[in-house]
PABAMAR-927650 format. One record per residue: residue number from 1; residue in one letter; x, y, z of N, C-alpha, C in turn. Coordinates in nm, 2 decimals. Last residue first. Example, Ala and Ser with C-alpha at 12.3 -4.5 7.8 and 13.67 -1.06 7.14 Angstrom:
BEGIN
+-----+------+--------+--------+--------+--------+--------+--------+--------+--------+--------+
|  nr | rest |    n.x |    n.y |    n.z |   ca.x |   ca.y |   ca.z |    c.x |    c.y |    c.z |
+-----+------+--------+--------+--------+--------+--------+--------+--------+--------+--------+
|   2 |    s |   1.28 |  -0.22 |   0.71 |   1.37 |  -0.11 |   0.71 |   1.29 |   0.00 |   0.79 |
|   1 |    a |   1.32 |  -0.57 |   0.78 |   1.23 |  -0.45 |   0.78 |   1.32 |  -0.33 |   0.78 |
+-----+------+--------+--------+--------+--------+--------+--------+--------+--------+--------+
This chain:
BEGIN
+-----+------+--------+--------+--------+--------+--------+--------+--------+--------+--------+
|  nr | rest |    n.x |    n.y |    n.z |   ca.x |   ca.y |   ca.z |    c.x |    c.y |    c.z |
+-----+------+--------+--------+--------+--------+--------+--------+--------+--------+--------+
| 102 |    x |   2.52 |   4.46 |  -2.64 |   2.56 |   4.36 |  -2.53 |   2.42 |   4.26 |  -2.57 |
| 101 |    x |   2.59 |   4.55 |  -2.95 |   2.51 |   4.56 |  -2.84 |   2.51 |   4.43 |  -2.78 |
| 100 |    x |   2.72 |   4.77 |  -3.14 |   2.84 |   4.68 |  -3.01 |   2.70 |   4.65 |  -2.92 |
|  99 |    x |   2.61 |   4.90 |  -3.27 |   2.63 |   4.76 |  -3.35 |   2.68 |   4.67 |  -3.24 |
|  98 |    x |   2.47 |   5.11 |  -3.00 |   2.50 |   5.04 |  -3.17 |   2.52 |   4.92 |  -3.15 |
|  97 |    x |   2.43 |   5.00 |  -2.77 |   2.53 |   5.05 |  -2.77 |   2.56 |   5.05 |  -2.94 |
|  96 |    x |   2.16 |   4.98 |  -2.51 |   2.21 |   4.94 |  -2.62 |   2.33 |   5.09 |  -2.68 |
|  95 |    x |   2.15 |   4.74 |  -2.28 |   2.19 |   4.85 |  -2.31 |   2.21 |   4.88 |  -2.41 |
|  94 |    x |   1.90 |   4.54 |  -2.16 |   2.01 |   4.53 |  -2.17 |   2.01 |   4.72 |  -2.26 |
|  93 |    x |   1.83 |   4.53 |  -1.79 |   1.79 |   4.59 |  -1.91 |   1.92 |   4.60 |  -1.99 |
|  92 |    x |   1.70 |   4.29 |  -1.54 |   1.83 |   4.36 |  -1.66 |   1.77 |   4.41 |  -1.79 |
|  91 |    x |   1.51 |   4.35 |  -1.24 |   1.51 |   4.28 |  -1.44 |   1.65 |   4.35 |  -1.44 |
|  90 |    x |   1.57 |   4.12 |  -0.94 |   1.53 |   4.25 |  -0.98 |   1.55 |   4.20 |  -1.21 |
|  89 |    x |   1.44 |   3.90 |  -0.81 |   1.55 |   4.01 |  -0.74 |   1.52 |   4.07 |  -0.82 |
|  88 |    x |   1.28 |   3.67 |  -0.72 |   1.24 |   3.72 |  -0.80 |   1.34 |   3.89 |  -0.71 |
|  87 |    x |   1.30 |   3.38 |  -0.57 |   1.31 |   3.49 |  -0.54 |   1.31 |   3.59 |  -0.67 |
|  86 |    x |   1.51 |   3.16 |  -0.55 |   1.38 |   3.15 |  -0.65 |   1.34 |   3.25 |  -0.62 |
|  85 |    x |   1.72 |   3.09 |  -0.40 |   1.58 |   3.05 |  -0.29 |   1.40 |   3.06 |  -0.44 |
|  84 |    x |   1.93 |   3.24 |  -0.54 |   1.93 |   3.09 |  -0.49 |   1.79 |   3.04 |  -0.45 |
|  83 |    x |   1.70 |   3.48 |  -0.71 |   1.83 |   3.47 |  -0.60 |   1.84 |   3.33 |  -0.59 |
|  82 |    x |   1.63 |   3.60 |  -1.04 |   1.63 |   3.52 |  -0.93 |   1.72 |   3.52 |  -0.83 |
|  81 |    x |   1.56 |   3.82 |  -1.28 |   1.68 |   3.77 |  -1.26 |   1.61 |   3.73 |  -1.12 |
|  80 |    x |   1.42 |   3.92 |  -1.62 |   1.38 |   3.89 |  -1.45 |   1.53 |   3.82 |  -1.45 |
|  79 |    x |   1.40 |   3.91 |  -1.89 |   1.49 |   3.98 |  -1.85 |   1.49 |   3.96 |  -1.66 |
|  78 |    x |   1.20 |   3.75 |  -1.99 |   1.18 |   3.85 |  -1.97 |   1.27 |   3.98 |  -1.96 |
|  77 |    x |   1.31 |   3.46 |  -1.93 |   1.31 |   3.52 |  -2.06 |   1.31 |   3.66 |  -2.08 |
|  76 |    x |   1.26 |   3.47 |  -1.66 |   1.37 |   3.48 |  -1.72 |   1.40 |   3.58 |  -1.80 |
|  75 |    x |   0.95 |   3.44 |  -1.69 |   1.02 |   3.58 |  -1.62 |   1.18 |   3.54 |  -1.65 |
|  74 |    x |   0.96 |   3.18 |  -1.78 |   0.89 |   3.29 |  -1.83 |   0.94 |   3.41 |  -1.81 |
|  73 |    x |   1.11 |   3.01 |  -1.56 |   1.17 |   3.01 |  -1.69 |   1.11 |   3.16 |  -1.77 |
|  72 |    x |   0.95 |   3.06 |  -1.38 |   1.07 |   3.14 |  -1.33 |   1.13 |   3.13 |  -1.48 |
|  71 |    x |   0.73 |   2.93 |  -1.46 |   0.65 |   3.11 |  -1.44 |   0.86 |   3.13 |  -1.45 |
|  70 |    x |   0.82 |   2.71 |  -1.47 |   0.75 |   2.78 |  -1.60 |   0.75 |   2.88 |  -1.54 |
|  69 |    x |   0.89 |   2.65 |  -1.20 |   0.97 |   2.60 |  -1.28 |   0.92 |   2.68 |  -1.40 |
|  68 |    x |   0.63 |   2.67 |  -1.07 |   0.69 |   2.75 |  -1.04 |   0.81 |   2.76 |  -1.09 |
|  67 |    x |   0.49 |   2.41 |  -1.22 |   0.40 |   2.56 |  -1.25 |   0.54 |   2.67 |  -1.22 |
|  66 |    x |   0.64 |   2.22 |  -1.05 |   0.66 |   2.22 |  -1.19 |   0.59 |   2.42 |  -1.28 |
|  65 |    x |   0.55 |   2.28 |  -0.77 |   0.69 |   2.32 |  -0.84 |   0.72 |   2.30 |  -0.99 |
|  64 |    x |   0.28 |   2.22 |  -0.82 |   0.35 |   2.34 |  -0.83 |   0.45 |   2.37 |  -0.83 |
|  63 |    x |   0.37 |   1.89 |  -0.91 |   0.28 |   2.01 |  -0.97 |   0.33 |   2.14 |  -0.94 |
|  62 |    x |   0.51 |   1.83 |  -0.65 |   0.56 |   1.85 |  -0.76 |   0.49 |   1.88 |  -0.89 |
|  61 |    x |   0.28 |   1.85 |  -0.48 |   0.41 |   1.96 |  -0.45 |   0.46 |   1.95 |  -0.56 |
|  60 |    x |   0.05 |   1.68 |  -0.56 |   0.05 |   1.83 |  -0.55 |   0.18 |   1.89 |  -0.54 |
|  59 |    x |   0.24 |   1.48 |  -0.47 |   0.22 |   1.46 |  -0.65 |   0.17 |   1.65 |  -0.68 |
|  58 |    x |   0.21 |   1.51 |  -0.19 |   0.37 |   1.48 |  -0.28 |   0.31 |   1.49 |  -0.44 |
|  57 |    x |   0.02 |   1.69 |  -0.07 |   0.04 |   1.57 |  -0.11 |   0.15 |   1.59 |  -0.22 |
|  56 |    x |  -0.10 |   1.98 |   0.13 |  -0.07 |   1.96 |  -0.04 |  -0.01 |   1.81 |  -0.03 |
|  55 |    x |  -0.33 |   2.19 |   0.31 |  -0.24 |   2.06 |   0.30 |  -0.18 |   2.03 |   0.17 |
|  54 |    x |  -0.53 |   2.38 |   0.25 |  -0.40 |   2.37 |   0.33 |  -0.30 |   2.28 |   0.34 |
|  53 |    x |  -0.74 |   2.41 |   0.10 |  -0.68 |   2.23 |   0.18 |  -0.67 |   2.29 |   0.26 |
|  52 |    x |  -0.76 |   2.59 |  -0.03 |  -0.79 |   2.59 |   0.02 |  -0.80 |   2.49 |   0.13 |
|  51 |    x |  -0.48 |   2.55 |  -0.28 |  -0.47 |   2.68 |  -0.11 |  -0.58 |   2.63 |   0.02 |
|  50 |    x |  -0.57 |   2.38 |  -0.40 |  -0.54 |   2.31 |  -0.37 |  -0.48 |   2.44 |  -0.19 |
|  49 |    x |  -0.80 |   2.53 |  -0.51 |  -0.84 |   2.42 |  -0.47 |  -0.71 |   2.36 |  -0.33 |
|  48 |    x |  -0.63 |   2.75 |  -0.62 |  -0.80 |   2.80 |  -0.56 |  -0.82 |   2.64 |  -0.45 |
|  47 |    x |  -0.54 |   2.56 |  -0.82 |  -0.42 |   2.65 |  -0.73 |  -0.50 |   2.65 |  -0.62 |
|  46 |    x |  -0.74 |   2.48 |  -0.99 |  -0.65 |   2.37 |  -0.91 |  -0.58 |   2.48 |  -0.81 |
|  45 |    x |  -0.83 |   2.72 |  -1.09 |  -0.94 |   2.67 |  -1.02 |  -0.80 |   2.53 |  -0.92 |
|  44 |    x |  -0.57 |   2.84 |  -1.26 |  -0.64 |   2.91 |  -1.16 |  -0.75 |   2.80 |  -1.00 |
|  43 |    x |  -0.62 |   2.54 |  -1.47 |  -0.49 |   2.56 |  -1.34 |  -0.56 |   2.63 |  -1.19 |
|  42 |    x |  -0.86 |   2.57 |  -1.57 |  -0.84 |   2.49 |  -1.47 |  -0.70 |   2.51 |  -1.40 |
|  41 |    x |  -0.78 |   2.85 |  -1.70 |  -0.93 |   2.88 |  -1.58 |  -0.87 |   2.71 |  -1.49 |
|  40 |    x |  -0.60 |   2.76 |  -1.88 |  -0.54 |   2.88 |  -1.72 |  -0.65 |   2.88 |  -1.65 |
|  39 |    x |  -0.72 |   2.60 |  -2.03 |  -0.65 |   2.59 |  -1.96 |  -0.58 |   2.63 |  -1.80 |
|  38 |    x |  -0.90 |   2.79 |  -2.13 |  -0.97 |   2.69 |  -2.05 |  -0.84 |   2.62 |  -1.94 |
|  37 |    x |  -0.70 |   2.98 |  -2.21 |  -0.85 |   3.03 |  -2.17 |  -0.86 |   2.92 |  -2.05 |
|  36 |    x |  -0.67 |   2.76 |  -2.42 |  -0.53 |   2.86 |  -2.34 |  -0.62 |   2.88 |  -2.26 |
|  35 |    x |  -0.82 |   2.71 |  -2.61 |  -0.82 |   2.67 |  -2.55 |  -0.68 |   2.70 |  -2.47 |
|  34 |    x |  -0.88 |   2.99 |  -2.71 |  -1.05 |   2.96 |  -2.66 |  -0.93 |   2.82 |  -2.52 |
|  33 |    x |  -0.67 |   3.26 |  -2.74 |  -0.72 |   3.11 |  -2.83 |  -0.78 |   3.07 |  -2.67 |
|  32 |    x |  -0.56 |   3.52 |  -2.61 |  -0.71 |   3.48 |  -2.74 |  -0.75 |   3.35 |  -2.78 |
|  31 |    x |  -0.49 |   3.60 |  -2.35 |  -0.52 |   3.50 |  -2.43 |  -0.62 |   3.53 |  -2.49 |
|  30 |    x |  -0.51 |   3.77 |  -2.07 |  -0.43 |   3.85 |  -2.22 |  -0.45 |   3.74 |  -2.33 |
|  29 |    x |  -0.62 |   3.65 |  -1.93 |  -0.69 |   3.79 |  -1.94 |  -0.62 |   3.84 |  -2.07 |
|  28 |    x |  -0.47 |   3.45 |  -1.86 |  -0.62 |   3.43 |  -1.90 |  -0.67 |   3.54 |  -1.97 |
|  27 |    x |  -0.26 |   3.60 |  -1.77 |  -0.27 |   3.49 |  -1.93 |  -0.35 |   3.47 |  -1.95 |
|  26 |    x |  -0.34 |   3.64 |  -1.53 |  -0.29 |   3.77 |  -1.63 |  -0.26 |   3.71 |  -1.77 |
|  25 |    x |  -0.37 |   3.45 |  -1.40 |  -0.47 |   3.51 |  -1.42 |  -0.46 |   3.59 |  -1.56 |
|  24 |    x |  -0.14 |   3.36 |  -1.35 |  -0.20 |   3.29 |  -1.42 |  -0.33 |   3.35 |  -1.51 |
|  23 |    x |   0.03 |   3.55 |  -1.23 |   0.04 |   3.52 |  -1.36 |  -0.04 |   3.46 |  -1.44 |
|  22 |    x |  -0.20 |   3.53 |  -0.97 |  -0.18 |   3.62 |  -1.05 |  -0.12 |   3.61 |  -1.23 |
|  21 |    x |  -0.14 |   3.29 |  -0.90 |  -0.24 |   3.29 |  -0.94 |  -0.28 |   3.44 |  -1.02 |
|  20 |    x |   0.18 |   3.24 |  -0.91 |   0.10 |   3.18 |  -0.93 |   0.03 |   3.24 |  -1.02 |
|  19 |    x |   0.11 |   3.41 |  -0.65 |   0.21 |   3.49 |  -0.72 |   0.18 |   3.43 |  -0.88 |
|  18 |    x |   0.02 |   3.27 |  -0.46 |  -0.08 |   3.37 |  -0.50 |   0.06 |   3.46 |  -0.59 |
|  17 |    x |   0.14 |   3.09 |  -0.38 |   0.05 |   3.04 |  -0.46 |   0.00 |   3.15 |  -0.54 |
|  16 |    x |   0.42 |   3.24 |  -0.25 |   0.42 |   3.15 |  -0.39 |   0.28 |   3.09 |  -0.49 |
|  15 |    x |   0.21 |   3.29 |  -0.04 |   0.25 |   3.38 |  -0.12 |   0.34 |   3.34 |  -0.31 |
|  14 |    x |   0.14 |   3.03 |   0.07 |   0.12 |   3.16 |   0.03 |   0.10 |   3.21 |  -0.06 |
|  13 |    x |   0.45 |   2.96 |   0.12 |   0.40 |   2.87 |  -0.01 |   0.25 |   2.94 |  -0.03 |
|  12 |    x |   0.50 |   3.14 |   0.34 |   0.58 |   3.13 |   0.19 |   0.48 |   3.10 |   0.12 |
|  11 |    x |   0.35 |   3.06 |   0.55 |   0.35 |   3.19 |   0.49 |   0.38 |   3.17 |   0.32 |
|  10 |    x |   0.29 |   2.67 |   0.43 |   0.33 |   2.80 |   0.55 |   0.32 |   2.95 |   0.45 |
|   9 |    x |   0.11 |   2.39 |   0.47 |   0.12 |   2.48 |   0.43 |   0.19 |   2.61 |   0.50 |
|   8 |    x |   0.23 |   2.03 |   0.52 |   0.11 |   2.17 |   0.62 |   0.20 |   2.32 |   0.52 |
|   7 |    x |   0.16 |   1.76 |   0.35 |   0.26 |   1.87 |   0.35 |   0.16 |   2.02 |   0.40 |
|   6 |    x |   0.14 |   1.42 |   0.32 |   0.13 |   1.56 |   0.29 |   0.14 |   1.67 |   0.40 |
|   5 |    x |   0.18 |   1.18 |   0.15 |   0.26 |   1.18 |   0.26 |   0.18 |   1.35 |   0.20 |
|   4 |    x |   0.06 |   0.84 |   0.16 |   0.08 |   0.96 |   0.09 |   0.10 |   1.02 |   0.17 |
|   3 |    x |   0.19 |   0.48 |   0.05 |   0.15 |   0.58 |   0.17 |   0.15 |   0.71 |   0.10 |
|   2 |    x |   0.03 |   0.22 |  -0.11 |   0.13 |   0.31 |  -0.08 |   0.11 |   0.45 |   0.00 |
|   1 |    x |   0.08 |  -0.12 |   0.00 |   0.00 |   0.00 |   0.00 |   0.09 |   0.12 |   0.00 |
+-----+------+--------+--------+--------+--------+--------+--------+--------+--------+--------+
C-alpha cells in the first residue's frame, strides 16, 4: 500500500501560490485562443483548490513546483533575474550601444 505523505502549508507557499495565481490570471486575461483560456481557468481553479486544503500531497508539490519552474523560466526570458531561494531580485535591461550591443 502506498502511503501519501502531505505537506502543512506555510507563509511562503502563500504567497508563492498567489504569485502563481496572478500570472495565471494575467494569461487568462491576455489569451485569445478559446483553449489557453480553458487551460489557465483549470490551473487558476486547481491553485483556488489546492490553497484551500491547506495541506498539499507529494504529487501536488511536484505540480506546483513544476508551474513554479515555468513562471521562473517565463520571467527569465523577460529579462527577471532570481536569487538561490527562487526569489524574484530584480530585471536587466540590456543597453544598447549600436552595432556593439551587449
Amino acid at each position: 500500500m502506498t502511503k501519501i505523505f502531505k505537506y502543512k502549508f506555510e507563509d511562503a507557499h502563500y504567497k508563492g501560490i498567489g504569485v502563481l495565481q496572478r500570472w495565471f490570471g494575467q494569461k487568462l486575461s491576455t489569451s485569445s485562443k478559446r483553449s489557453n483560456k480553458q487551460l489557465y481557468k483549470k490551473v487558476l481553479n486547481r491553485l483556488e483548490t489546492i490553497k484551500g486544503k491547506q495541506l498539499y500531497t507529494t504529487k501536488e508539490k511536484i505540480w506546483l513546483n513544476n508551474l513554479r519552474i515555468k513562471y521562473m523560466i517565463a520571467k527569465a526570458k523577460e529579462g527577471y533575474n532570481f536569487d538561490k531561494y527562487g526569489n524574484l531580485i530584480h530585471r536587466t535591461y540590456k543597453k544598447n550601444f549600436g552595432k556593439y550591443n551587449n
